[in-house]
C-alpha positions, 0 to 999 in steps of 0.5 A: 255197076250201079247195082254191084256199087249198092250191094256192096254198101248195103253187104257192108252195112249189115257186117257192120250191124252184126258186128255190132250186135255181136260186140254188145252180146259179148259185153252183155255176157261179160257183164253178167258173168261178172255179177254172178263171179261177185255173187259167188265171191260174196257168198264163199266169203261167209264160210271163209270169214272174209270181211274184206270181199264182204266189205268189197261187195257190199254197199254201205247202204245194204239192206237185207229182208227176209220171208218174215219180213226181218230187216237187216243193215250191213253190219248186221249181215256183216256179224254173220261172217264166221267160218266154221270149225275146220272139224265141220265140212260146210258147203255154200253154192250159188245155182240157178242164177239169172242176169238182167242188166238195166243200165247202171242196175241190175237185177240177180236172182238164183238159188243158195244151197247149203250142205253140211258134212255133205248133207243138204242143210238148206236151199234158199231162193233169192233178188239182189240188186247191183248198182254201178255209182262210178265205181265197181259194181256193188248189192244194195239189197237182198230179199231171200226165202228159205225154200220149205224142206221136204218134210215126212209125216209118220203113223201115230196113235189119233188117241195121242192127239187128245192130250195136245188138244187146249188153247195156247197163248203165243201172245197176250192177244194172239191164242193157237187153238188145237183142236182134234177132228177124227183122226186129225190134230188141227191148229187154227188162230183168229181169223184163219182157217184150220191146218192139219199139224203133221206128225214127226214125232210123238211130240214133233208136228209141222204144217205142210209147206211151211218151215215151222216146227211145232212141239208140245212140252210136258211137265214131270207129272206128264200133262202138256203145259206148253207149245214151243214154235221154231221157224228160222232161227226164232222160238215162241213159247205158247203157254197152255191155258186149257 
């Protein structure tokens, strides 16, 4: 009787533990279907112009930073709400989104693809933090990194490169050399190694890996007077000193 009286305490238990654990893993997963539901909220809202749920997810104190290191406050980030033109079809969706809840925070990572009139535009990886301050879950921050797109390089005529070759100034302490090794163009600031410039174009070159574009510029006499640098949104004119 003994034994049969002590089976049943310890079967009880362990359906009162498993129940237990089972009630957690559901509010666990609840809750991280909730941040993901938020991130998606959060993200839809910029192609819809909705500054209501922008203002409802977004904490006052947001921060946002970039792979360059630009800083952005809410307001800021807030300016970028617009939908598009209804003649445009554009897409943004949230993939690969992870969950890790650390009590009253809460980290998201996860994966932002951008496609426009159905065409990839752009993939983005980012973190974001949520907190709980007694009330609904809010992002206080954001750090994202524009993922490189995969970029081609064309055949193009080495003897091209020649006129490229020079020095140019992207600041008044800061100079690009281009220099032509074989059948290569290379570029190389102070202090950091050589990187192949690949061929887009006949004007148009980008170093593998990364996002910039670089284009060299001719006057109306045909000489290259100039180097112009796009990377995320931001243009850098190099003057050509020789």
């Amino acid at each position: 009787m003994r034994l049969l009286f002590a089976s049943v305490i310890i079967f009880s238990l362990f359906s009162l533990a498993f129940g237990q654990m089972k009630s957690e893993r559901s509010a666990q997963n609840n809750l991280e279907q909730e941040l993901k539901r938020l991130e998606n909220e959060w993200l839809n809202s910029y192609l819809r112009g909705d500054q209501q749920t922008f203002d409802r997810i977004v904490a006052d104190d947001f921060s946002r930073t970039d792979e360059s290191g630009k800083f952005a406050t809410k307001a800021e980030e807030k300016a970028l709400i617009q939908a598009p033109p209804a003649s445009v079809n554009a897409s943004l969706t949230n993939e690969d989104m992870q969950v890790r809840v650390y009590g009253n925070a809460a980290i998201v990572t996860g994966r932002i693809v951008a496609r426009v009139q159905g065409s990839l535009n752009f993939q983005s990886r980012f973190t974001d933090t949520f907190i709980k301050r007694g009330g609904p879950w809010q992002v206080v921050a954001r750090h994202y990194s524009r993922i490189p797109t995969e970029r081609t390089a064309i055949n193009l005529d080495p003897k091209i490169y020649h006129a490229y070759v020079g020095q140019y100034e992207i600041a008044p302490t800061v100079v690009l050399d281009i220099t032509k090794e074989g059948e290569r163009l290379m570029s190389q600031t102070s202090g950091q190694p050589k990187m192949d410039l690949l061929p887009e174009s006949e004007v148009e070159f980008f170093i593998k890996g990364f996002t910039a574009q670089f284009v060299f510029v001719r006057d109306e006499t045909g000489r290259v007077t100039k180097l112009i640098i796009n990377q995320e949104g931001q243009r850098v004119t190099a003057k050509k000193l020789k």
